[in-house]
C-alpha positions, -999 to 999 in steps of 0.1 A, spaced: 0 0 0 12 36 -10 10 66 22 -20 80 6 -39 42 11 -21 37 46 -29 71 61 -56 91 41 -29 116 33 -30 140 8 -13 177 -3 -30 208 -18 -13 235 -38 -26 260 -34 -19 303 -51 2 317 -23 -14 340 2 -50 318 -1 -41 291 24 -64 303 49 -97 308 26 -86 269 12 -84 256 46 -122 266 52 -130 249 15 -115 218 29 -133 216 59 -164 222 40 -156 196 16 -152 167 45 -114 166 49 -88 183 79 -60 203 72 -32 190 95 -4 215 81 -4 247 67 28 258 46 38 284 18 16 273 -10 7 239 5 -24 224 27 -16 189 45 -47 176 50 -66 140 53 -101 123 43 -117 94 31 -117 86 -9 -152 103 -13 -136 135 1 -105 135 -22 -136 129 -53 -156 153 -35 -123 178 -36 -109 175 -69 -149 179 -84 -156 210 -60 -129 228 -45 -125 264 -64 -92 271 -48 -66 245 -48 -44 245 -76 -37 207 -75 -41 175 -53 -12 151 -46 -15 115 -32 18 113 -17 32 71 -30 66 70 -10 92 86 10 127 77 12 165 88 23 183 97 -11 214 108 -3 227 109 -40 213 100 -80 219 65 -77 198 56 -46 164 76 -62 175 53 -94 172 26 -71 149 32 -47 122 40 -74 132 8 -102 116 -13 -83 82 2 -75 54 -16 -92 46 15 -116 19 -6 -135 -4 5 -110 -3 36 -125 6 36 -158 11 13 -190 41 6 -213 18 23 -242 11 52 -218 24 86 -211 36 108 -183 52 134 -166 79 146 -139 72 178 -120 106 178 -96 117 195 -75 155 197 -53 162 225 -23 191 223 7 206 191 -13 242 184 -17 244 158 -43 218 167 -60 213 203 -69 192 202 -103 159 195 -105 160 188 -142 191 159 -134 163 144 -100 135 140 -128 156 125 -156 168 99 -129 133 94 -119 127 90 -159 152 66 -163 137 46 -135 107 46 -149 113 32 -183 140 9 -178 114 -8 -150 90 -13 -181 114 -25 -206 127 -52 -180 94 -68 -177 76 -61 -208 106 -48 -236 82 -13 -246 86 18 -222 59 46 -215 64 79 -235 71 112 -215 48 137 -226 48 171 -210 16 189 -226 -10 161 -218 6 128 -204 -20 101 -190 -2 103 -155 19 135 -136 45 123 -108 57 153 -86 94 144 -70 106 164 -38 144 158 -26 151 182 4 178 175 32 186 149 19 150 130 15 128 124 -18 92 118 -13 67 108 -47 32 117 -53 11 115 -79 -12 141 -92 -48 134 -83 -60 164 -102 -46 154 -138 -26 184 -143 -36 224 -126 -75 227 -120 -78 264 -128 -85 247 -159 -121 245 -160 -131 242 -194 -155 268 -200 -130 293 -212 -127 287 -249 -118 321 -260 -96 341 -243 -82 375 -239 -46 391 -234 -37 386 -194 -65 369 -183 -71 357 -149 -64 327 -132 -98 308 -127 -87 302 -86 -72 336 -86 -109 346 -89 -124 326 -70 -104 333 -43 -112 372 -48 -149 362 -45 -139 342 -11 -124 370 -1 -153 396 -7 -174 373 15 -203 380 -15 -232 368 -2 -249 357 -32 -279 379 -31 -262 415 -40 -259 422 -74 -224 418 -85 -209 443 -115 -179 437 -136 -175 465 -161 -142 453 -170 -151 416 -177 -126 409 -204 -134 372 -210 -160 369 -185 -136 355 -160 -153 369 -130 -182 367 -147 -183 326 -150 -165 322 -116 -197 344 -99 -223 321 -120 -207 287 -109 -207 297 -69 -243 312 -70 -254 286 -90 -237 257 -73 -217 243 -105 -194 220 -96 -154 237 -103 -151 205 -122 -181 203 -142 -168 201 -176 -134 187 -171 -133 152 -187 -104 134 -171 -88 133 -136 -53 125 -125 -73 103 -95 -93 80 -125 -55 61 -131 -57 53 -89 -51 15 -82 -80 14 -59 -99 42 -81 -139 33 -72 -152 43 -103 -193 41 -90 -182 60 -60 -166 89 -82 -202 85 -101 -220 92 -68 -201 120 -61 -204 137 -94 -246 129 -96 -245 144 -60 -230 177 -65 -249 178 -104 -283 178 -87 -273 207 -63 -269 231 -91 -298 257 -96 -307 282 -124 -286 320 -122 -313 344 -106 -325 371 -124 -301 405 -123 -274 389 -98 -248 390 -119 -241 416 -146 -208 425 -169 -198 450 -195 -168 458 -216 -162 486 -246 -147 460 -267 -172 439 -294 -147 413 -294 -141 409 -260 -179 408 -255 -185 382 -278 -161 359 -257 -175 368 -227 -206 355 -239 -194 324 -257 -177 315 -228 -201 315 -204 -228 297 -226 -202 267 -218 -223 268 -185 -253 258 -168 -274 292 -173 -243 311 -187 -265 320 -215 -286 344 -187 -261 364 -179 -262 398 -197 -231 412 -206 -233 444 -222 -206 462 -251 -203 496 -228 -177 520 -215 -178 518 -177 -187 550 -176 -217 548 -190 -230 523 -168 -259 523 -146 -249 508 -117 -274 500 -87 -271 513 -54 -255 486 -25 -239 465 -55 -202 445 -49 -180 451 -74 -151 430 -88 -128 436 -117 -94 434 -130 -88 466 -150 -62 471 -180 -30 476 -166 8 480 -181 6 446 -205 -25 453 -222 -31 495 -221 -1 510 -229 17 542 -222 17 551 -185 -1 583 -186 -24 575 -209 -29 547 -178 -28 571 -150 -56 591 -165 -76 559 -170 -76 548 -138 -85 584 -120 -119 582 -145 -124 551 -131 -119 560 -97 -142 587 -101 -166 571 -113 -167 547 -83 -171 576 -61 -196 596 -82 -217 568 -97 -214 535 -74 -220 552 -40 -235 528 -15 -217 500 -33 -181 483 -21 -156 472 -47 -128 447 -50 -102 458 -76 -73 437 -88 -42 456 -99 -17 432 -120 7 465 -116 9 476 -78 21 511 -92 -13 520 -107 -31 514 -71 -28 556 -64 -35 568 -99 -71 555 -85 -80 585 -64 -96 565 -35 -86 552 -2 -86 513 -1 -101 499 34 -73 475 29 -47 454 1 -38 422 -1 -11 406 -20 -22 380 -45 -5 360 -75 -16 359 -106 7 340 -127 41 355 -123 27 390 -115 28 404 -77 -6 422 -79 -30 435 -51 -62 431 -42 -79 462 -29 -113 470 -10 -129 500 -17 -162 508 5 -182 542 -18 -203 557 13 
């Protein structure tokens, strides 16, 4: 039996600075967190929880099943050490996979790239001994992911349960320049503690982003309703009728979007139409209107939350010409949206005073590789 069997052990990744709001999903979901680190959740439950996670959660990035742990003090013992674990329970000789590796405060081994190929090489020479083909390695979609850890001295394996990152929800099939990440939002709308009854307003929607991420929580869509395949179906003890359950279960919970909840607007026709096309990808997507508008010509109701990720340096352009944008925006948040609170994401931290308004608070969040800030904004 692997760790994960033995002690109902599993490991969340998680976008930096949202452990706390993921630790509450967890808990939700049925499982306990049992440590808390930069970018990873420890937690434990039973196999309908990790289903139940990998369908449902909105936050975590991924879900490892941790296989083994082992000293490795140089290349040669993780050769060895890993050559003789029975890796058809997991994968066949006309499959594919993947090394996600990873090496920190090692002596003998200090590249990560050099830890996977001997992982690799383990791998394959294991399936040519006993049936003379080997598995292809196949970084874009493999059939299985294996993430390898060598710190101080000590290599642990997991495998991905998730089947690669699940911001990848499948309902965004056109895109825009810089979008968000799908857990980036839906940590924002954790965050905002929206309580799905006041009208939400994103007259930036881009790609409908916030948008779809809004529908899906007020609406109860699983996170994972239209992805097709899971890391956790390739599971030796994988209980395919219990995953069926699971999936039924949170189907029937999902209700029709409720009239005027959810609004969006942008001044580009192009970015409109993939607003909308995305969104029809969802249960009652098709509802939601999204109108071709300049924010400032918006009609926006009193006591509404508002959430959007405005142009910044990537997509607008000069700086000044972005200075001035923003002050018109932040006047019109104070002239037009008064009663209302907003919650502004700002890919460039620098842009946060060409606003004009005091935030209540910011918060540091990741978006990719960009350091941005999350900002409050309560219009009395």
């Amino acid at each position: 039996m692997y760790t994960y069997q033995k002690q109902n052990l599993y490991y969340a990744q998680v976008l930096p600075g949202i452990e706390e709001e993921l630790t509450r999903e967890l808990s939700w979901l049925g499982a306990e967190v049992t440590k808390t680190e930069f970018g990873i959740l420890t937690f434990t439950t039973d196999k309908a929880g990790l289903y139940r996670i990998n369908l449902r959660s909105r936050l975590a990035t991924r879900i490892l099943a941790p296989l083994i742990s082992f000293r490795c003090p140089d290349a040669d013992k993780l050769y060895r050490a890993t050559r003789t674990m029975d890796w058809r329970d997991f994968l066949r000789p006309n499959g594919s996979f993947a090394i996600v590796a990873n090496v920190s405060e090692t002596e003998t081994i200090n590249n990560s790239h050099y830890a996977a190929l001997k992982l690799k090489d383990a791998i394959c020479d294991y399936f040519r001994a006993r049936t003379g083909r080997r598995p292809d390695v196949d970084k874009k979609s493999p059939d299985v992911i294996f993430h390898l850890h060598i710190r101080k001295g000590r290599a642990s394996i997991s495998v991905d349960t998730s089947g690669g990152s699940l911001h990848r929800r499948g309902y965004r099939t056109q895109g825009v320049a810089a979008p968000m990440q799908e857990t980036l939002v839906a940590a924002i709308l954790a965050i905002s503690e929206w309580d799905l009854e006041t009208p939400l307003v994103d007259p930036m929607c881009g790609s409908g982003t916030i948008l779809s991420e809004a529908l899906m929580l007020s609406c109860g869509i699983p996170a994972g309703y239209l992805r097709k395949n899971f890391g956790l179906f390739k599971l030796p003890n994988f209980n395919k009728k219990l995953w069926d359950a699971e999936r039924q279960k949170a189907i029937k919970k999902i209700q029709p979007p409720e009239e005027g909840l959810i609004m969006g607007s942008d001044i580009c026709k192009t970015t409109v139409a993939s607003a909308k096309e995305n969104l029809a990808n969802l249960p009652g997507g098709d509802q939601i209107p999204i109108f071709r508008k300049d924010f400032r010509k918006l009609e926006i109701n009193e006591e509404s939350i508002i959430i959007c990720n405005p142009p910044y340096g990537i997509r607008l352009g000069k700086e000044e010409e972005m200075k001035t944008f923003y002050k018109e925006f932040g006047d019109f948040l104070k002239n037009e949206c008064k009663g209302s609170t907003a919650y502004i994401y700002f890919g460039n931290r620098e842009l946060i005073g060409s606003l004009g308004l005091k935030a209540e608070w910011k918060r540091p969040l990741m978006n990719g590789g960009l350091d941005g800030r999350l900002c409050k904004y309560v219009m009395y």
